[in-house]
Every structure is written in C-alpha cells, then in structure tokens.
PDB file of N, CA, C and O in Angstrom, chain B, residues numbered from 101:
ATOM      1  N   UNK B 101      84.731 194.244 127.174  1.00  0.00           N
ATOM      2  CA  UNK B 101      85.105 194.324 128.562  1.00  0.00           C
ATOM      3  C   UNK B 101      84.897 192.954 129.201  1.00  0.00           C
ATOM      4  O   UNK B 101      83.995 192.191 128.856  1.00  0.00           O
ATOM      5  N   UNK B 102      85.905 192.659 130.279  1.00  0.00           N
ATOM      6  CA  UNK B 102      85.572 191.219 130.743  1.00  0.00           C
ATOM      7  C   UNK B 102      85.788 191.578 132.152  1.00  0.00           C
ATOM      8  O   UNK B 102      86.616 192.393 132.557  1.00  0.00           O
ATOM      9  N   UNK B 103      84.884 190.824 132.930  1.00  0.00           N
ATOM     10  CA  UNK B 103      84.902 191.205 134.388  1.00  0.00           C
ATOM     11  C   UNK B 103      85.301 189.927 135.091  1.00  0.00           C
ATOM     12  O   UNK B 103      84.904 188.806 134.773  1.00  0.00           O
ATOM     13  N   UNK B 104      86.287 190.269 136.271  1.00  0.00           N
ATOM     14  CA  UNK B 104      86.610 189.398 136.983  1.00  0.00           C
ATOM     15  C   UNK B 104      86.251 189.220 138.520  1.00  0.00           C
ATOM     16  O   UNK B 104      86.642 190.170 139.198  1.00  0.00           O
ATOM     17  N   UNK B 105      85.593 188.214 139.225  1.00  0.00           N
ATOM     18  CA  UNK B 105      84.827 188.581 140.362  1.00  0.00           C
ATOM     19  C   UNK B 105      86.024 187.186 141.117  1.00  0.00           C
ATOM     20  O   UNK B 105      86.206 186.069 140.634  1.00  0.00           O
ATOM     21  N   UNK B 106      86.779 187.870 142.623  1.00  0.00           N
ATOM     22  CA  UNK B 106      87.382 186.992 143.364  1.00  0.00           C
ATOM     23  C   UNK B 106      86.841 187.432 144.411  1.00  0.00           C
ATOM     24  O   UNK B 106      86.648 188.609 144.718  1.00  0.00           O
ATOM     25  N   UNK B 107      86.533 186.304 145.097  1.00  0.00           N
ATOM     26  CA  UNK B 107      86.093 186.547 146.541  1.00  0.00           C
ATOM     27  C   UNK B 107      87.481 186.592 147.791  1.00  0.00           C
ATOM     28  O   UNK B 107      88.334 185.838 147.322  1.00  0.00           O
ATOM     29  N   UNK B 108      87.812 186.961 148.653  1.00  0.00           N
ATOM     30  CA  UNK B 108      88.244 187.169 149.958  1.00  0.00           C
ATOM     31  C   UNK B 108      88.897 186.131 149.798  1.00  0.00           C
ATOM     32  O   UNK B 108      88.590 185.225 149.023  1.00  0.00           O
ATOM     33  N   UNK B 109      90.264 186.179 150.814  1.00  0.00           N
ATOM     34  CA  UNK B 109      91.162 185.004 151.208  1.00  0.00           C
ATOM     35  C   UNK B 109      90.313 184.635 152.421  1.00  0.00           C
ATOM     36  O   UNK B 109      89.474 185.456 152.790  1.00  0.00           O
ATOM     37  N   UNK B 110      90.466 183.312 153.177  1.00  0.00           N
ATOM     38  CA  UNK B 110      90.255 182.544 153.941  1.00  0.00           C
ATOM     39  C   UNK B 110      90.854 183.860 155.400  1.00  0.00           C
ATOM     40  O   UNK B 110      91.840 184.587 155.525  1.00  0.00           O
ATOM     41  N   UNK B 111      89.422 183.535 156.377  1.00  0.00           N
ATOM     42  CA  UNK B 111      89.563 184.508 157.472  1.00  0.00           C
ATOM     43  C   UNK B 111      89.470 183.354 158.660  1.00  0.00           C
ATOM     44  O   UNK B 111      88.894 182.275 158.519  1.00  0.00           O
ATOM     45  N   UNK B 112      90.048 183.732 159.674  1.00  0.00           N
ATOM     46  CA  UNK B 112      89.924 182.860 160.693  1.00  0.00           C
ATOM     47  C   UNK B 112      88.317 182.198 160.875  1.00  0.00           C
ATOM     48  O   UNK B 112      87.968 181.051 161.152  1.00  0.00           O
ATOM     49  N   UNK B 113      87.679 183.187 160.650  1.00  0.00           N
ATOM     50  CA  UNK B 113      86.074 182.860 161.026  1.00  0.00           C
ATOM     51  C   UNK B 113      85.700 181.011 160.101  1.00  0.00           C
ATOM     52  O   UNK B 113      85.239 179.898 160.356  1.00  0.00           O
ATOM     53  N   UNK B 114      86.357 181.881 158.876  1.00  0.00           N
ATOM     54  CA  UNK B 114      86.148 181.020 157.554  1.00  0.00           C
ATOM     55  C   UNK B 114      86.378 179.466 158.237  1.00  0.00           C
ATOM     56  O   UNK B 114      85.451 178.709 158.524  1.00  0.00           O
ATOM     57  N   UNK B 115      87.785 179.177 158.424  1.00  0.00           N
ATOM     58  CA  UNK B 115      87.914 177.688 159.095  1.00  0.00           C
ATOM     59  C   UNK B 115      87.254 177.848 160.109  1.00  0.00           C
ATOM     60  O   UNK B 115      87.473 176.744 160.608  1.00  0.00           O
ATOM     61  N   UNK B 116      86.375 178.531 161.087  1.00  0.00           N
ATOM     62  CA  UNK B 116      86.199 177.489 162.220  1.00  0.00           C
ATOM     63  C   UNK B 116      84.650 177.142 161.363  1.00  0.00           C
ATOM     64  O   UNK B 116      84.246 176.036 161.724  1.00  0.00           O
ATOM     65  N   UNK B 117      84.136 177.504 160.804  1.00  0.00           N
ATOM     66  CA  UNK B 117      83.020 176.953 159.902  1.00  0.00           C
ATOM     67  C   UNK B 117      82.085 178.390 160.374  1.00  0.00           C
ATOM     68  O   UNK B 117      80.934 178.093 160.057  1.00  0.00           O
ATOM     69  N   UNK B 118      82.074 179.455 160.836  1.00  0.00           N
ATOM     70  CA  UNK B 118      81.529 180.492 161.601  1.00  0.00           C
ATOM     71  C   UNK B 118      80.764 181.429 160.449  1.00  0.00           C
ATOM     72  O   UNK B 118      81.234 181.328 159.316  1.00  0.00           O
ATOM     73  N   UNK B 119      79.689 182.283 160.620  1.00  0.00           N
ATOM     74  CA  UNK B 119      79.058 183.000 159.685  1.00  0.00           C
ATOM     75  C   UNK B 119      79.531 184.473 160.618  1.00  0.00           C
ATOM     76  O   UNK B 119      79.251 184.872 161.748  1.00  0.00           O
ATOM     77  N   UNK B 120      80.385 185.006 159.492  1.00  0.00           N
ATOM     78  CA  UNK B 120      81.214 186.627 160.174  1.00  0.00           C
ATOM     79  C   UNK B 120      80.335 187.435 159.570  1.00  0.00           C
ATOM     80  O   UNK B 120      80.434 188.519 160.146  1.00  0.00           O
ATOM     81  N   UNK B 121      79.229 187.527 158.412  1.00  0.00           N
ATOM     82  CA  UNK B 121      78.347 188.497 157.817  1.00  0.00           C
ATOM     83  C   UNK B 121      79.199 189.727 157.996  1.00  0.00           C
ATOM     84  O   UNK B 121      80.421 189.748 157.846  1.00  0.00           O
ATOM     85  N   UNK B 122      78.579 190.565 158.268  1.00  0.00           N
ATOM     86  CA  UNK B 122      79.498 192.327 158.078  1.00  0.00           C
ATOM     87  C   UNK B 122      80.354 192.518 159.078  1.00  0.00           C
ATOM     88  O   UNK B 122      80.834 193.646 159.186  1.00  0.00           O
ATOM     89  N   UNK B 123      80.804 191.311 160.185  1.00  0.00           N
ATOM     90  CA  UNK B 123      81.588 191.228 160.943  1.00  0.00           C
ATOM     91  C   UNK B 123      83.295 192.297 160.139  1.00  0.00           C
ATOM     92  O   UNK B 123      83.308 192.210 158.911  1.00  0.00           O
ATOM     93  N   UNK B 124      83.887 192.713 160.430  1.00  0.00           N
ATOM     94  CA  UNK B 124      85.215 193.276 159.923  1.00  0.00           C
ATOM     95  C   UNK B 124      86.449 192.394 159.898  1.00  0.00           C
ATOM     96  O   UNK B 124      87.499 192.963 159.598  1.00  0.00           O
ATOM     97  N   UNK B 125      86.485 191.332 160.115  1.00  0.00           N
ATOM     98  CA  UNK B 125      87.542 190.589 160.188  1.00  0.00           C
ATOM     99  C   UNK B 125      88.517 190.517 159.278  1.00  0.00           C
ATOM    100  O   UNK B 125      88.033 190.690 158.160  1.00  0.00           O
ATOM    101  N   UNK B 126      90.103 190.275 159.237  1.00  0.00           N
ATOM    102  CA  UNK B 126      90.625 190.427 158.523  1.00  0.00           C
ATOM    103  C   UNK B 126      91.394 188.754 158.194  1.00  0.00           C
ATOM    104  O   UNK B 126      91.081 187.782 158.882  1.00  0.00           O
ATOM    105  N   UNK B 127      92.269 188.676 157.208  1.00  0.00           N
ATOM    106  CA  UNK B 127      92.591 187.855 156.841  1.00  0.00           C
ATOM    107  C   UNK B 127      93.164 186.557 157.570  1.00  0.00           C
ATOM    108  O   UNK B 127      93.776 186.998 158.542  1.00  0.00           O
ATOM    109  N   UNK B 128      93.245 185.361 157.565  1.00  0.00           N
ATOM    110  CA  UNK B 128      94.313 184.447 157.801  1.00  0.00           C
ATOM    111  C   UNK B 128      95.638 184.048 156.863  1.00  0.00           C
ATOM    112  O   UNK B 128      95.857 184.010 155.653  1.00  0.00           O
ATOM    113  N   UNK B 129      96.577 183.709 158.353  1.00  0.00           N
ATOM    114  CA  UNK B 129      97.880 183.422 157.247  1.00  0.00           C
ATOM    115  C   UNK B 129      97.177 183.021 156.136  1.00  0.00           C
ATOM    116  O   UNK B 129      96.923 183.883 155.294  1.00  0.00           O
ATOM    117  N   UNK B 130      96.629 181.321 155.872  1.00  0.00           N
ATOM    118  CA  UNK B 130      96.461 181.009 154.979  1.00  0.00           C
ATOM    119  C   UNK B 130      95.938 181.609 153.889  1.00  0.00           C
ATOM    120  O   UNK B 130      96.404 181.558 152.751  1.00  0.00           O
ATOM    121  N   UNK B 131      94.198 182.628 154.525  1.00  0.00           N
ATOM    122  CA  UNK B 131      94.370 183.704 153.634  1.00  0.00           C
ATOM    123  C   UNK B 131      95.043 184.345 152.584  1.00  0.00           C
ATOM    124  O   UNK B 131      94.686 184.561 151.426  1.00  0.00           O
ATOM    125  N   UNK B 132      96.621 184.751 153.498  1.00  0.00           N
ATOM    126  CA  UNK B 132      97.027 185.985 152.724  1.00  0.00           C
ATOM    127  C   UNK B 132      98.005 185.010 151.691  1.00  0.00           C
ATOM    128  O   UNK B 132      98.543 185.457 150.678  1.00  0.00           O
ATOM    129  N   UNK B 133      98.114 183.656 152.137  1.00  0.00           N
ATOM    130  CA  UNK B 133      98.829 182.859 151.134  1.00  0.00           C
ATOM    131  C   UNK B 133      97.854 182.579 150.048  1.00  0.00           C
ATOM    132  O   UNK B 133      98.600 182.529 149.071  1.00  0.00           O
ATOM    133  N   UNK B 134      96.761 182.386 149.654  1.00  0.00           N
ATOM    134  CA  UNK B 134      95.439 181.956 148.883  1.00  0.00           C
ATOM    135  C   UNK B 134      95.683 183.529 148.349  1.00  0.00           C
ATOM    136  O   UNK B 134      96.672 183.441 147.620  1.00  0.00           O
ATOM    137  N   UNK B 135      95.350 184.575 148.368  1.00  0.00           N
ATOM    138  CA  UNK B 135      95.510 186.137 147.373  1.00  0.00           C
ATOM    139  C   UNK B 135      97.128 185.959 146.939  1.00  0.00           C
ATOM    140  O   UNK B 135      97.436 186.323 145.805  1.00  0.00           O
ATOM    141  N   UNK B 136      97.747 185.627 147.468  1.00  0.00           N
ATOM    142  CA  UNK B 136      99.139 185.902 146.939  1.00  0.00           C
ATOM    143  C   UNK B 136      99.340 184.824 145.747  1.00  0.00           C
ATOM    144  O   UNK B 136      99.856 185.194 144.692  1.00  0.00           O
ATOM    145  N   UNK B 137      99.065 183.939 145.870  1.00  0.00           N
ATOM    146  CA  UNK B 137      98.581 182.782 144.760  1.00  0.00           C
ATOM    147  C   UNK B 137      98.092 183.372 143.595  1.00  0.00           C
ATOM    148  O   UNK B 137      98.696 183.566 142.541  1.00  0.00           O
ATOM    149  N   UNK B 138      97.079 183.606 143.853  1.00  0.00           N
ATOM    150  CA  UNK B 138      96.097 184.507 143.054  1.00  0.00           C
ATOM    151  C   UNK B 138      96.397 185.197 142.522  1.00  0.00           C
ATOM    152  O   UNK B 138      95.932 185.253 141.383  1.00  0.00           O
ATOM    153  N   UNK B 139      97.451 186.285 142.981  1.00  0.00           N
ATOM    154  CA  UNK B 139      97.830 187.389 142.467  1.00  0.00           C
ATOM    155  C   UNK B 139      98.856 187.091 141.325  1.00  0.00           C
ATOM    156  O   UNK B 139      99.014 187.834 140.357  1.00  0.00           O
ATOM    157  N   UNK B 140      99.579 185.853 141.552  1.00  0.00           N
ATOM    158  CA  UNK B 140     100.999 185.691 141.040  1.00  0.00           C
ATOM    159  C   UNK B 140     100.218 185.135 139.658  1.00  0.00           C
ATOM    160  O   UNK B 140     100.645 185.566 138.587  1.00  0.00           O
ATOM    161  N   UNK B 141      98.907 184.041 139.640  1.00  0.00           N
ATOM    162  CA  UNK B 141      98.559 183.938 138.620  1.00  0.00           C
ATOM    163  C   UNK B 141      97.879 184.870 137.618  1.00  0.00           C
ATOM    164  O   UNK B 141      97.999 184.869 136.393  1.00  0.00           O
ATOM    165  N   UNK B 142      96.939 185.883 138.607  1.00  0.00           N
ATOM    166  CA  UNK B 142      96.791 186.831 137.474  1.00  0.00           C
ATOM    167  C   UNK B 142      97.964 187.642 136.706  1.00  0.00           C
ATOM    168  O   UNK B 142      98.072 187.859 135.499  1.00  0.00           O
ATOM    169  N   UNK B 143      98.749 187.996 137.695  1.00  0.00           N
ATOM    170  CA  UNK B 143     100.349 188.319 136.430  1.00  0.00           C
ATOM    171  C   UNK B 143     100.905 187.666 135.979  1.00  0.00           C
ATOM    172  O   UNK B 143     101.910 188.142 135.452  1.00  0.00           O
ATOM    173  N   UNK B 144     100.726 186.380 135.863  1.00  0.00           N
ATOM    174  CA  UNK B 144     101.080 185.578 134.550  1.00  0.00           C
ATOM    175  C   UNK B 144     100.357 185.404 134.019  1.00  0.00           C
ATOM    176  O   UNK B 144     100.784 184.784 133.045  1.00  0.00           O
ATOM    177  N   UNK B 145      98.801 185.611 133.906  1.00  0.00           N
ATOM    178  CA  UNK B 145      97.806 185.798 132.835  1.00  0.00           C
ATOM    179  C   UNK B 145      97.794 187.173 131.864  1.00  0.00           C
ATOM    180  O   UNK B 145      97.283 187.290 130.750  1.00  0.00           O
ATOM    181  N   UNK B 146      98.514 188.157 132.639  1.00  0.00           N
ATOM    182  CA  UNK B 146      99.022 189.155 131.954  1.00  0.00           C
ATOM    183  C   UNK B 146      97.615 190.290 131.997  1.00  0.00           C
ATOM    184  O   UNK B 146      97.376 191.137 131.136  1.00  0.00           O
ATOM    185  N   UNK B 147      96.729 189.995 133.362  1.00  0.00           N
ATOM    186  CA  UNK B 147      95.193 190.194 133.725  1.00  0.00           C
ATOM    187  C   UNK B 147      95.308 191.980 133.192  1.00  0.00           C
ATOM    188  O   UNK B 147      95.888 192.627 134.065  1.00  0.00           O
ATOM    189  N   UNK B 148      94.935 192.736 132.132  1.00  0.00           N
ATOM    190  CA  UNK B 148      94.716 194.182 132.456  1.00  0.00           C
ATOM    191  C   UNK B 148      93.622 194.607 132.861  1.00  0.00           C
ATOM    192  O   UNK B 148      92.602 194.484 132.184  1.00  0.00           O
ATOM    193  N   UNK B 149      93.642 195.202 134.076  1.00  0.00           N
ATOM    194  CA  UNK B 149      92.601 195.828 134.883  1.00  0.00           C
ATOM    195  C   UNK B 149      92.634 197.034 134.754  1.00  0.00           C
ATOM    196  O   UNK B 149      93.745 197.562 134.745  1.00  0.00           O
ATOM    197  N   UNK B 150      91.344 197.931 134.600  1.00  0.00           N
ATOM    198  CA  UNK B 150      90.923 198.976 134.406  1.00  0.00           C
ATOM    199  C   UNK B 150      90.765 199.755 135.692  1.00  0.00           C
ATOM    200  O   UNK B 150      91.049 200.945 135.825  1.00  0.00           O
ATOM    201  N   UNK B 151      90.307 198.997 136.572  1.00  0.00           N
ATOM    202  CA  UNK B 151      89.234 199.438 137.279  1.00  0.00           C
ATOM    203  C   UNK B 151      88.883 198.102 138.565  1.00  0.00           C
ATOM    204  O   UNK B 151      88.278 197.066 138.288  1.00  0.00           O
ATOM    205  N   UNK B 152      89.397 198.427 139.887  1.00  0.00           N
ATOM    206  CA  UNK B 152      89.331 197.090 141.134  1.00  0.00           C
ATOM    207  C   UNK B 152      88.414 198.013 142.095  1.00  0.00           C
ATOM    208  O   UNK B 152      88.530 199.178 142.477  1.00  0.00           O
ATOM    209  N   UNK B 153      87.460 197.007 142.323  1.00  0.00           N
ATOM    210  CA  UNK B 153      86.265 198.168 143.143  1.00  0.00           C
ATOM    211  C   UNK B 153      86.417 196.483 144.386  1.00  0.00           C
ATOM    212  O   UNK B 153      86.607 195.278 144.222  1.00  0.00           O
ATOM    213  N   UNK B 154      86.222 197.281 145.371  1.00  0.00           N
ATOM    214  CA  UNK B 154      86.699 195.825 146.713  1.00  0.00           C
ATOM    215  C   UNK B 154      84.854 196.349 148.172  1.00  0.00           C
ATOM    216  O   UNK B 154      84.251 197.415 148.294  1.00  0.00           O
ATOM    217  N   UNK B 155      84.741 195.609 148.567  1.00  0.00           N
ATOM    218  CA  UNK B 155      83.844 195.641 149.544  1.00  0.00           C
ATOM    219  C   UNK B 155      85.207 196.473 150.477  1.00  0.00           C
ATOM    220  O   UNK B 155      86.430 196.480 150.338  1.00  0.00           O
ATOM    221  N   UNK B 156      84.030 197.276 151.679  1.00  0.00           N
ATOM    222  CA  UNK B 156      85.057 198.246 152.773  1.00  0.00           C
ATOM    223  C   UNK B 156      85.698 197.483 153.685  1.00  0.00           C
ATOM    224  O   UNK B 156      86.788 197.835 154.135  1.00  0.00           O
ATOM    225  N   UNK B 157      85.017 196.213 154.104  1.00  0.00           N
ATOM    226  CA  UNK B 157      85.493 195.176 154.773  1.00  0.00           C
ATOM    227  C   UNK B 157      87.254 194.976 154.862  1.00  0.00           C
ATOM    228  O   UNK B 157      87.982 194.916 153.871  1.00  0.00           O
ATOM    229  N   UNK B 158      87.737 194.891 156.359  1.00  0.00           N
ATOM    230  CA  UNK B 158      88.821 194.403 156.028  1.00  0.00           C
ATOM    231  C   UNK B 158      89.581 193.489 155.285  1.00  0.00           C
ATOM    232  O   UNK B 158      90.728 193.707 154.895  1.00  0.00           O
ATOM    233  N   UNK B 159      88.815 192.273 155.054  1.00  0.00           N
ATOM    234  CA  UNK B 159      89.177 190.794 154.890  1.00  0.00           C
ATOM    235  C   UNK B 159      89.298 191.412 153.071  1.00  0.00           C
ATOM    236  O   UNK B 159      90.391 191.441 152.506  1.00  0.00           O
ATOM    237  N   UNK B 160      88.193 191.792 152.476  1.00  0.00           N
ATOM    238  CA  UNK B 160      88.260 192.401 150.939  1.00  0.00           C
ATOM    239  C   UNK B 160      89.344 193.554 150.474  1.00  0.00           C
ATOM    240  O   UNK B 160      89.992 193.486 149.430  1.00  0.00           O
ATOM    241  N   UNK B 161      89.405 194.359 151.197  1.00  0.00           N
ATOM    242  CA  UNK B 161      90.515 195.203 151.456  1.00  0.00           C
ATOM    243  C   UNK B 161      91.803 194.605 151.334  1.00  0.00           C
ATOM    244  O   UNK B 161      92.314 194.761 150.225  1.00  0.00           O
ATOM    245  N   UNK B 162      92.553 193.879 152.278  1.00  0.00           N
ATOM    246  CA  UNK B 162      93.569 192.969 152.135  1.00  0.00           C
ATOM    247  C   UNK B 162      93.870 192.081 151.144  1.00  0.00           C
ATOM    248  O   UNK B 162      95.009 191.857 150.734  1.00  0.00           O
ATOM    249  N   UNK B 163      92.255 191.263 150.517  1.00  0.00           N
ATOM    250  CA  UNK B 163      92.665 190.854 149.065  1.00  0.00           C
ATOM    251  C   UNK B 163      92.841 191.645 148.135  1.00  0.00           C
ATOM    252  O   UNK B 163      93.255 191.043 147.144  1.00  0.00           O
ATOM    253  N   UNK B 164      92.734 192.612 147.992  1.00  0.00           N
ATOM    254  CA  UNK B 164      92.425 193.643 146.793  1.00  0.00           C
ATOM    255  C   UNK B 164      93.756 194.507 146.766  1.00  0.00           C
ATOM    256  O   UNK B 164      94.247 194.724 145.659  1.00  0.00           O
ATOM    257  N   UNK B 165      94.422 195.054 147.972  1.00  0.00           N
ATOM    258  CA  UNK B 165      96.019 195.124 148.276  1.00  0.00           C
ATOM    259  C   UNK B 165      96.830 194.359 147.778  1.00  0.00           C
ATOM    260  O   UNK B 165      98.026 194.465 148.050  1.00  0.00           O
TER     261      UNK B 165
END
C-alpha cells in the first residue's frame, strides 16, 4: 500500500500571510488552479486510489472534489 498526503489549494487567507486554523474558508482562484494541476498529474501518473479521506473543512473538501 502507498499513501499519498496533499495538502489544500492556496486560500485567500493563505496569500495574505494570515493563520485561518479551523477557520472554514474555501479556496482561491489560484487555489482551484494549484488542485487542478495536481489532479491532471495524478492521472497521468495513472495514481490508483482506494480510498480519499479529506479534513471537513471547506478549503480540503474542494481539493479532494
């Protein structure tokens, strides 16, 4: 088994340099461009996932979508 750990796209909080802790915030454009990246490379890695467990958080939620 091999585990893969990605953290969150970039949230507004993220650029202003801000600590959001369990704040709910959700993604930035740039964000959702940084997971979509991501995503396109794990399907060309051909990534098989078993099993995507995401924090309840919006911002984790949206990457994990």
């Amino acid at each position: 088994m091999q585990l893969v750990v990605m953290r969150h796209g970039q949230t507004p909080a993220n650029a202003e340099g801000r600590y959001q802790g369990a704040l709910d915030i959700g993604l930035s454009d740039t964000g959702v461009a940084q997971i979509s990246a991501q995503a396109k490379m794990l399907v060309l890695a051909q990534a098989p996932f078993q099993q995507l467990l995401s924090s309840p958080l919006l911002r984790a939620r949206q990457s994990a979508a």
